[in-house]
N, CA, C and O of each residue as an XYZ file, in Angstrom:
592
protein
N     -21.023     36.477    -32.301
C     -22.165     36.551    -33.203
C     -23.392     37.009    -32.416
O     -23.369     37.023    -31.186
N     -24.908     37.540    -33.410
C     -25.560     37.814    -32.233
C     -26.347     36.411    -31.610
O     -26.864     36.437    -30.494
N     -26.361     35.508    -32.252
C     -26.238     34.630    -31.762
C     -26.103     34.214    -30.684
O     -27.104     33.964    -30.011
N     -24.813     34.008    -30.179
C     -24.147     34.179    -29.494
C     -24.308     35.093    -27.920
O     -24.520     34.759    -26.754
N     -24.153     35.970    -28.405
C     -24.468     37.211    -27.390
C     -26.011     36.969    -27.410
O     -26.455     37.797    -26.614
N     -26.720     36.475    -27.761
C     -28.532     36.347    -27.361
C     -27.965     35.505    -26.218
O     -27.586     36.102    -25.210
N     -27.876     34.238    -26.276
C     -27.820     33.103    -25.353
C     -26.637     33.727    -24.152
O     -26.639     33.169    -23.055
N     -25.869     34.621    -24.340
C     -25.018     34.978    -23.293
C     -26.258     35.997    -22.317
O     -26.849     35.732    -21.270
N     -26.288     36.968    -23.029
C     -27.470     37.621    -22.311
C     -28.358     36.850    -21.527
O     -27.901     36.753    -20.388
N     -29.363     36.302    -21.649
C     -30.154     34.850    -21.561
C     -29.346     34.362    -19.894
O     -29.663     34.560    -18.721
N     -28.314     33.730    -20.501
C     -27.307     33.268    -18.923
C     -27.214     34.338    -17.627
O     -27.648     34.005    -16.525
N     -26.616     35.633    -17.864
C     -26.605     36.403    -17.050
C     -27.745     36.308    -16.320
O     -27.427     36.336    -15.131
N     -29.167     36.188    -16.483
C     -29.860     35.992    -15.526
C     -29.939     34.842    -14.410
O     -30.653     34.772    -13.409
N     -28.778     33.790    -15.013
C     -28.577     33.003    -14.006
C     -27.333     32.935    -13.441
O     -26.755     31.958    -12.965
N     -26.986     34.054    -13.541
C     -25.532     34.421    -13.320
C     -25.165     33.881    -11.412
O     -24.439     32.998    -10.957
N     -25.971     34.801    -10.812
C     -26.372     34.248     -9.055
C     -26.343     33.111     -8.834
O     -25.536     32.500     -8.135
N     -26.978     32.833     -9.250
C     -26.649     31.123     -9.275
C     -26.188     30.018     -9.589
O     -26.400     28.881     -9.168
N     -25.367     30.536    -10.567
C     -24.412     29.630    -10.979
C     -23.016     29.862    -10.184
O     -22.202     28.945    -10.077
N     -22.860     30.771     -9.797
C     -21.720     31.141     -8.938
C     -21.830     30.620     -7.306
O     -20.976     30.027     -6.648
N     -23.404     31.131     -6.840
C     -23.713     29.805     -5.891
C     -23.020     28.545     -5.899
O     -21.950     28.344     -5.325
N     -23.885     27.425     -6.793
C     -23.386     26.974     -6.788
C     -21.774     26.163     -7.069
O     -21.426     25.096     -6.562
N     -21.202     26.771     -7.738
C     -19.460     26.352     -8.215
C     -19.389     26.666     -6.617
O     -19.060     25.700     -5.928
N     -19.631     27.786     -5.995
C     -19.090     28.107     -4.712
C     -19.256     26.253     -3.700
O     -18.464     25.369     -3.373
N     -20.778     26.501     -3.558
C     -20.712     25.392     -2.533
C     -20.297     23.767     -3.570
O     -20.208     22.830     -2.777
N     -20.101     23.400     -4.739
C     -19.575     22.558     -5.372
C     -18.350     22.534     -4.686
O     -18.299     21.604     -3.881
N     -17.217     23.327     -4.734
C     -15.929     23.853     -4.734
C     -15.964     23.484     -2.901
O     -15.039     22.812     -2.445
N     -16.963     23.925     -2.069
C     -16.480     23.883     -0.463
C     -17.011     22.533     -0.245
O     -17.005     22.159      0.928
N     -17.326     21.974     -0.852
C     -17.611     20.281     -0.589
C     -16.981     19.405     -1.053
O     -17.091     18.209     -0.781
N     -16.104     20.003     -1.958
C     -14.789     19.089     -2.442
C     -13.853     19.491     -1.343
O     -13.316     18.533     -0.787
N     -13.605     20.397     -1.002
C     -12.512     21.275      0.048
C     -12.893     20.618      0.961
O     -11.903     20.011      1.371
N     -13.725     20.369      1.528
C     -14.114     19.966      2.864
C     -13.919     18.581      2.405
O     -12.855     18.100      2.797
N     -14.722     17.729      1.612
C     -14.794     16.140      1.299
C     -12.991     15.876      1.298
O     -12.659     15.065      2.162
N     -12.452     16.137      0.913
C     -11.357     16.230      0.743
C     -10.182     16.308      1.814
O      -9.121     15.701      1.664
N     -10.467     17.096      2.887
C      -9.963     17.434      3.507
C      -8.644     16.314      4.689
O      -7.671     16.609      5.383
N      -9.261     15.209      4.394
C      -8.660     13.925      5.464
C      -7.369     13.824      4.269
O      -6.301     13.343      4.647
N      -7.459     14.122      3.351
C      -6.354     13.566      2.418
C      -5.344     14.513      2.095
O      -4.820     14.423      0.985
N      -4.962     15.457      2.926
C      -4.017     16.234      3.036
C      -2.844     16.360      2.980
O      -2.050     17.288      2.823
N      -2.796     14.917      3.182
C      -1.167     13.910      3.407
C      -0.520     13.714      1.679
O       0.617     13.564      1.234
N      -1.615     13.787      1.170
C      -1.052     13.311     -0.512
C      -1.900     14.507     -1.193
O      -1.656     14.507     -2.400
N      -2.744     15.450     -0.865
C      -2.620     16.573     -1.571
C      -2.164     17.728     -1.146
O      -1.807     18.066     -0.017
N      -2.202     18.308     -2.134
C      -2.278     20.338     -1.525
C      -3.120     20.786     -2.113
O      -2.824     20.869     -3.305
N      -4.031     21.124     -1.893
C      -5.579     21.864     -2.121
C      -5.529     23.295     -2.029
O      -4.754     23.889     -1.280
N      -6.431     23.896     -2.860
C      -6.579     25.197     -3.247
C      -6.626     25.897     -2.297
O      -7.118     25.342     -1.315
N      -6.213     27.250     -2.113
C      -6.587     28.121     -0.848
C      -7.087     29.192     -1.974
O      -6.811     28.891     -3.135
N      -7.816     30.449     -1.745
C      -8.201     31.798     -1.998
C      -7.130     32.342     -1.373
O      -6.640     31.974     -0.305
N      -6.632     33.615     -2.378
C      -5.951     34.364     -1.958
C      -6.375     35.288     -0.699
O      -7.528     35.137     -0.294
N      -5.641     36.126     -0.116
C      -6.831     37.019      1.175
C      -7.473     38.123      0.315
O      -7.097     38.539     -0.781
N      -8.349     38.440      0.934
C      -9.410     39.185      0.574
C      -9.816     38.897     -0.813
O      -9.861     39.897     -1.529
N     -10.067     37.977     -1.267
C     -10.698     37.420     -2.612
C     -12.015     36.526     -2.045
O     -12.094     36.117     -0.886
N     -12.995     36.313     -3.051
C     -13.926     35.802     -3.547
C     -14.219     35.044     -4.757
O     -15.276     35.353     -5.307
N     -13.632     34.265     -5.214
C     -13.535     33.602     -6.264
C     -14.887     33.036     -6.827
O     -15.593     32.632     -5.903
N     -15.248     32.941     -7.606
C     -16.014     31.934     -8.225
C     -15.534     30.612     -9.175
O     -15.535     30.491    -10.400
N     -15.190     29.826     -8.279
C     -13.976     28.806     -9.013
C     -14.770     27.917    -10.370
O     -15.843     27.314    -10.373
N     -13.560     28.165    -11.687
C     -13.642     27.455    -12.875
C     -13.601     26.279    -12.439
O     -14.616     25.652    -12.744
N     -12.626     25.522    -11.667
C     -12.121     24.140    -11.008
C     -11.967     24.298     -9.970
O     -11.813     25.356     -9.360
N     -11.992     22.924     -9.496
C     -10.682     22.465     -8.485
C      -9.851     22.499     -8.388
O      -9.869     21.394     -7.844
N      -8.468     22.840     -8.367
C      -7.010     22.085     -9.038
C      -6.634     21.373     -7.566
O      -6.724     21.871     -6.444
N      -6.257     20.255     -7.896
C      -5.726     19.192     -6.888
C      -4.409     19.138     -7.540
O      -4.288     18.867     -8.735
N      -3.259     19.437     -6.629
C      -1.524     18.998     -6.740
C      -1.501     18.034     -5.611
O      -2.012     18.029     -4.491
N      -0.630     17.103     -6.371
C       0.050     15.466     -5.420
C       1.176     16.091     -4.726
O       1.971     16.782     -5.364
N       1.259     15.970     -3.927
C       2.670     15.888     -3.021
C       3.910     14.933     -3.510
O       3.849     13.738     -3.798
N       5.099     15.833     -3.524
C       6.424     15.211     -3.992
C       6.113     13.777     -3.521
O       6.220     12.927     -4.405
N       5.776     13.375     -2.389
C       6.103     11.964     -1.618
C       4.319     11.201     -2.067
O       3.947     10.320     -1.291
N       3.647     11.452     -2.884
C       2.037     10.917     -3.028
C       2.453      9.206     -3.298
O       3.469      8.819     -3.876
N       1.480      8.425     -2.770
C       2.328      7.305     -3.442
C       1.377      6.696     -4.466
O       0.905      5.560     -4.415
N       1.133      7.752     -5.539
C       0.874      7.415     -6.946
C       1.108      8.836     -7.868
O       1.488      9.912     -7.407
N       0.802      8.569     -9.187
C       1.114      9.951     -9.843
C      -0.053     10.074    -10.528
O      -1.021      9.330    -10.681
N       0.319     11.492    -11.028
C      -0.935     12.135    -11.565
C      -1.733     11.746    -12.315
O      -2.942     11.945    -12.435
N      -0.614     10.839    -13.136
C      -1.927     10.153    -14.213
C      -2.403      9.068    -13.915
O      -3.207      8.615    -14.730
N      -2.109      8.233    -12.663
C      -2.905      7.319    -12.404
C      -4.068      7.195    -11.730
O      -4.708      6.145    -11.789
N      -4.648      8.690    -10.712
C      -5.485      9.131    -10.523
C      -6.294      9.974    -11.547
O      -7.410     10.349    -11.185
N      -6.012     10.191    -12.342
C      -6.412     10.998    -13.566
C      -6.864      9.742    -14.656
O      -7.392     10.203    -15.668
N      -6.782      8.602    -14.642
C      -6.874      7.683    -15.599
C      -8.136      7.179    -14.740
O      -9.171      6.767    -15.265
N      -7.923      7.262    -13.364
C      -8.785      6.151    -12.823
C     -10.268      7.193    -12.685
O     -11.439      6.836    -12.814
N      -9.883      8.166    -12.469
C     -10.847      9.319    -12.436
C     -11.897      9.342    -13.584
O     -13.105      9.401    -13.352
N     -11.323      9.288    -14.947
C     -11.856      9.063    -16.307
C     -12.535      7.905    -16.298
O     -13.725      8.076    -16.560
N     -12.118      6.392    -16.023
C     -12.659      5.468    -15.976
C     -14.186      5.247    -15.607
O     -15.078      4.817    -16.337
N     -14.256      5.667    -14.237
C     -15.488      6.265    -13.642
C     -16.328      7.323    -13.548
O     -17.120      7.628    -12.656
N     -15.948      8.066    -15.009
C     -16.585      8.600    -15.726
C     -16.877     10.337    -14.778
O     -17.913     10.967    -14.561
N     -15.250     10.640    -14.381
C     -15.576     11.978    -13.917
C     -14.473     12.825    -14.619
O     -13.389     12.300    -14.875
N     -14.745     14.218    -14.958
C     -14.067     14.434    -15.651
C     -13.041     15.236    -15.013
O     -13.079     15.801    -13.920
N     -12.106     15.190    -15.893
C     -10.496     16.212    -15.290
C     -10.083     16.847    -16.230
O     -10.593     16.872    -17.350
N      -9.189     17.382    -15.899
C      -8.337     18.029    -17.192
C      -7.065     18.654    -16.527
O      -7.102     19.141    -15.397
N      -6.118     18.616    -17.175
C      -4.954     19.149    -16.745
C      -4.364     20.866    -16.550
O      -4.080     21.579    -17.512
N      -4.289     21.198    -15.437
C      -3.909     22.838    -15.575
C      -3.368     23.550    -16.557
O      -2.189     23.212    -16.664
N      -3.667     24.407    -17.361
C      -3.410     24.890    -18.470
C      -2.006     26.227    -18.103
O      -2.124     27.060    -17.205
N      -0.866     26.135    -18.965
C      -0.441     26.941    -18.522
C       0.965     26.625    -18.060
O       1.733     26.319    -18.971
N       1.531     26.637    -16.664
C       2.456     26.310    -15.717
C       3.577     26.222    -16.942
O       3.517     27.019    -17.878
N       4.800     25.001    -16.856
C       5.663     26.039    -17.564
C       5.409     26.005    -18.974
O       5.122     24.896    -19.424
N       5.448     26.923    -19.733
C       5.388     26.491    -21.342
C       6.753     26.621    -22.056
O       6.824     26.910    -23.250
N       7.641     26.435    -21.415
C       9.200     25.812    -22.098
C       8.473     24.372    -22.067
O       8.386     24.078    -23.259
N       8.072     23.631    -21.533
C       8.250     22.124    -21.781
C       7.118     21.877    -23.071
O       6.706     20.756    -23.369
N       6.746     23.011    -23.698
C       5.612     22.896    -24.529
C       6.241     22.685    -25.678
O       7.338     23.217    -25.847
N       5.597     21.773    -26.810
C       6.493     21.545    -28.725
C       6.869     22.796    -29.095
O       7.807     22.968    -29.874
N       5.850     24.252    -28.329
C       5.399     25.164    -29.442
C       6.970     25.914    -28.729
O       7.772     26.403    -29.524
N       7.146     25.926    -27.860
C       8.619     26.520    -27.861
C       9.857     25.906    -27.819
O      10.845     26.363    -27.245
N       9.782     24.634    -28.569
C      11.147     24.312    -28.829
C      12.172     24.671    -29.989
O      11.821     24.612    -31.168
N      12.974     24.904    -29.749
C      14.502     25.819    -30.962
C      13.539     27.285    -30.680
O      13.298     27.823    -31.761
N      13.018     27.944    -29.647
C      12.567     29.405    -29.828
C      13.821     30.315    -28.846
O      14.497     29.888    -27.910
N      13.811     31.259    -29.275
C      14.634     31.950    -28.236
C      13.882     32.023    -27.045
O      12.658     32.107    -27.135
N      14.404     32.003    -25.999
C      13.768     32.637    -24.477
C      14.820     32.816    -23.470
O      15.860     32.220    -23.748
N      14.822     33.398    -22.512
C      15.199     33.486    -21.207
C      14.579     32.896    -19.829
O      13.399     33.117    -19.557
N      15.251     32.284    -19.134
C      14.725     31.762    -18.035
C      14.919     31.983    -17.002
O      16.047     31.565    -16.743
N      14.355     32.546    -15.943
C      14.837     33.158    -14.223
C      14.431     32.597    -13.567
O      13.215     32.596    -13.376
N      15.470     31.675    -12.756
C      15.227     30.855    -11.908
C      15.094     29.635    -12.184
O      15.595     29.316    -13.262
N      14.459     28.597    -11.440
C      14.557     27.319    -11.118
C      13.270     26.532    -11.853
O      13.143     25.316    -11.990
N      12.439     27.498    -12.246
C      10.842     27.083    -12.571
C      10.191     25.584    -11.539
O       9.618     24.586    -11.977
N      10.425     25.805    -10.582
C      10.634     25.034     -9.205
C       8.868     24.486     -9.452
O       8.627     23.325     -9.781
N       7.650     25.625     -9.211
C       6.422     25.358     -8.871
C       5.742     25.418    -10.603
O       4.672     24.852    -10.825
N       6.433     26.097    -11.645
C       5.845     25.681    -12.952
C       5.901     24.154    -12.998
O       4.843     23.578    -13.254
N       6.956     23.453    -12.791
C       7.262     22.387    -13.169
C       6.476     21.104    -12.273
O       6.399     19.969    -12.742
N       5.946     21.451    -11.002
C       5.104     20.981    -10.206
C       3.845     21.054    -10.674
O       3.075     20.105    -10.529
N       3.520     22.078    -11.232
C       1.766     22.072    -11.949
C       1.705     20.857    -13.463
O       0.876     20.041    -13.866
N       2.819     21.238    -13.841
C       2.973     20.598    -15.440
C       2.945     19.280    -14.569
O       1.892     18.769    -14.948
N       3.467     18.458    -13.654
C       3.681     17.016    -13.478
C       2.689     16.860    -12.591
O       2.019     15.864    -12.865
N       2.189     17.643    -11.298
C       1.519     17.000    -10.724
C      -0.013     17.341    -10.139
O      -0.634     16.733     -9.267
N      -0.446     18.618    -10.980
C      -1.584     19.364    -11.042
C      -2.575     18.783    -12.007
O      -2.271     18.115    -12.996
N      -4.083     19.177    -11.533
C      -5.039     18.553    -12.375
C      -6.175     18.842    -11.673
O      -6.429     18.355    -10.572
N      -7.084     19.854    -12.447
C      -8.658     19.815    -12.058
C      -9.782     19.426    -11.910
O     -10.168     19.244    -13.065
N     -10.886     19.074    -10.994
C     -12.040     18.436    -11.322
C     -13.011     19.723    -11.053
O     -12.959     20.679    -10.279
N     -13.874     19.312    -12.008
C     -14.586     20.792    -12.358
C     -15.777     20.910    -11.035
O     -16.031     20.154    -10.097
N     -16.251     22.021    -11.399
C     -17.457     22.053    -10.199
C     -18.559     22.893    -10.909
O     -19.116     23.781    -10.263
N     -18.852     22.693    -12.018
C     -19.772     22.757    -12.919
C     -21.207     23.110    -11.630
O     -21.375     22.622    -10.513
N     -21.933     24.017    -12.302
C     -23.513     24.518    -11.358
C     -24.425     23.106    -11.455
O     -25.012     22.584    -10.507
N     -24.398     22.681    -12.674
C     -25.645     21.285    -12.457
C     -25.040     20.351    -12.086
O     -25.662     19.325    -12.359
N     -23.592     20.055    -11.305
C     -23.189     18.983    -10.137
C     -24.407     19.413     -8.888
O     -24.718     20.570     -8.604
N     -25.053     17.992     -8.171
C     -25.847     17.998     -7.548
C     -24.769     17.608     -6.663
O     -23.598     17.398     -6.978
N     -25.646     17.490     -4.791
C     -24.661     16.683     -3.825
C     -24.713     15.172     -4.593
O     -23.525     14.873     -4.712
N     -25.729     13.814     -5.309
C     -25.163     12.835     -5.242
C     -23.543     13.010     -6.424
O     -22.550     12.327     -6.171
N     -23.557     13.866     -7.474
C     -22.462     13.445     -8.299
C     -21.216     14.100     -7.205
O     -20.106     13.670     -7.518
N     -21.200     14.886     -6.204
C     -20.060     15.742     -5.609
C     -19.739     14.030     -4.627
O     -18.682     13.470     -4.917
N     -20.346     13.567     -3.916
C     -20.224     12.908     -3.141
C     -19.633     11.727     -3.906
O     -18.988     10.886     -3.280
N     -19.865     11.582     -5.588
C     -19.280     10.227     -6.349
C     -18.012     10.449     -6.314
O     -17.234      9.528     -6.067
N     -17.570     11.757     -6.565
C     -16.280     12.422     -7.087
C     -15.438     11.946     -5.416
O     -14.520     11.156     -5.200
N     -16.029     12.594     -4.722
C     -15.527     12.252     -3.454
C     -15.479     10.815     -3.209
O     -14.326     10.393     -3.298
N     -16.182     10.092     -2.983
C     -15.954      8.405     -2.564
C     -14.962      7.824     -3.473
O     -14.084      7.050     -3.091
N     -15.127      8.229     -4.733
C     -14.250      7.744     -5.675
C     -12.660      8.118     -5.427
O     -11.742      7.299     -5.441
N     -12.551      9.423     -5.216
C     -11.364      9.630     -4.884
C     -10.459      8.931     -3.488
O      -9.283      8.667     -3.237
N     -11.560      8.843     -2.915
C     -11.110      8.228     -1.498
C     -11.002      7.461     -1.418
O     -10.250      7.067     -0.527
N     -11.669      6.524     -2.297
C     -11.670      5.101     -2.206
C      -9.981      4.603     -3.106
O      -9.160      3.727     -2.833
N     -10.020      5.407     -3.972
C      -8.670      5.346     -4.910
C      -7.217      5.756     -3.720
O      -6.257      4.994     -3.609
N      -7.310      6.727     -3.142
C      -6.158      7.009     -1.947
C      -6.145      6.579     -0.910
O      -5.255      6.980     -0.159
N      -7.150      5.550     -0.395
C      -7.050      4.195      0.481
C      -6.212      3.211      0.251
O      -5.351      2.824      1.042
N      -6.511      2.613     -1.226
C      -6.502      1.516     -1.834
C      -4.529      1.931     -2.304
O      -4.164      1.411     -3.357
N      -3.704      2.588     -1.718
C      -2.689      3.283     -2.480
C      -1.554      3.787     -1.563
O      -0.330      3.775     -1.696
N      -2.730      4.428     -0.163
C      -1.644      4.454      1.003
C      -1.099      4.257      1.308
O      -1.128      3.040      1.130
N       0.178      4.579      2.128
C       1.493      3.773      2.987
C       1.156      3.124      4.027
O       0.195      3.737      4.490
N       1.441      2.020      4.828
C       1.097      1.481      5.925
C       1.703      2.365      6.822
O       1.598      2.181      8.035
């Protein structure tokens, strides 16, 4: 609508900076993050890319010793938001069940996003104190969960 396209126009002038920031949002989770390597796998950039990341996506490791939705529940609780990767396999979806399809292969890493993938956003008006909540919170949750 033009509507619509007014207020889009409008944004583009803060286009620079909103990509700024998701950028350094995104390298302060990467970095905050980083000691917990043992129970995640964290995003890399492909080579020679520049992303301006929509999310985070955080995947648990086969061996994490909790699952996705119990960090994802506890995440919500404390009032940060997530959402689940959109996408990965869509055979396990209602909308293709009794449909015809073909399948190649093992769907090995679809089936890893569907169970153990999940984003926390990095939205431009996250300041450092809400990046640093997201962070303590998480850490404090994969302490409290660890293996001896």
């Amino acid at each position: 609508t033009d509507m619509q396209a007014a207020v889009g126009l409008s944004q583009l002038e803060r286009l620079t900076g909103f990509i700024e920031a998701r950028k350094r949002n995104f390298n302060a989770l990467k970095v905050g993050f980083g000691d917990l390597e043992d129970i995640f796998i964290l995003p890399e950039a492909t080579e020679h890319s520049d992303p301006s990341w929509f999310g985070f996506p955080i995947t648990l490791r086969a061996d994490a010793p909790f699952n996705r939705d119990d960090i994802v529940r506890h995440l919500n609780e404390k009032r940060i938001g997530t959402r689940l990767l959109f996408g990965s396999n869509l055979l396990r979806q209602p909308y293709m069940a009794n449909r015809d399809h073909r399948i190649v292969g093992e769907l090995t890493n679809s089936n890893i996003v569907v169970d153990r993938t999940f984003w926390i956003g990095v939205y431009p008006g996250l300041g450092e104190d809400e990046i640093t909540w997201v962070l303590d919170t998480v850490s404090e949750f994969c302490a409290n969960r660890r293996r001896p």
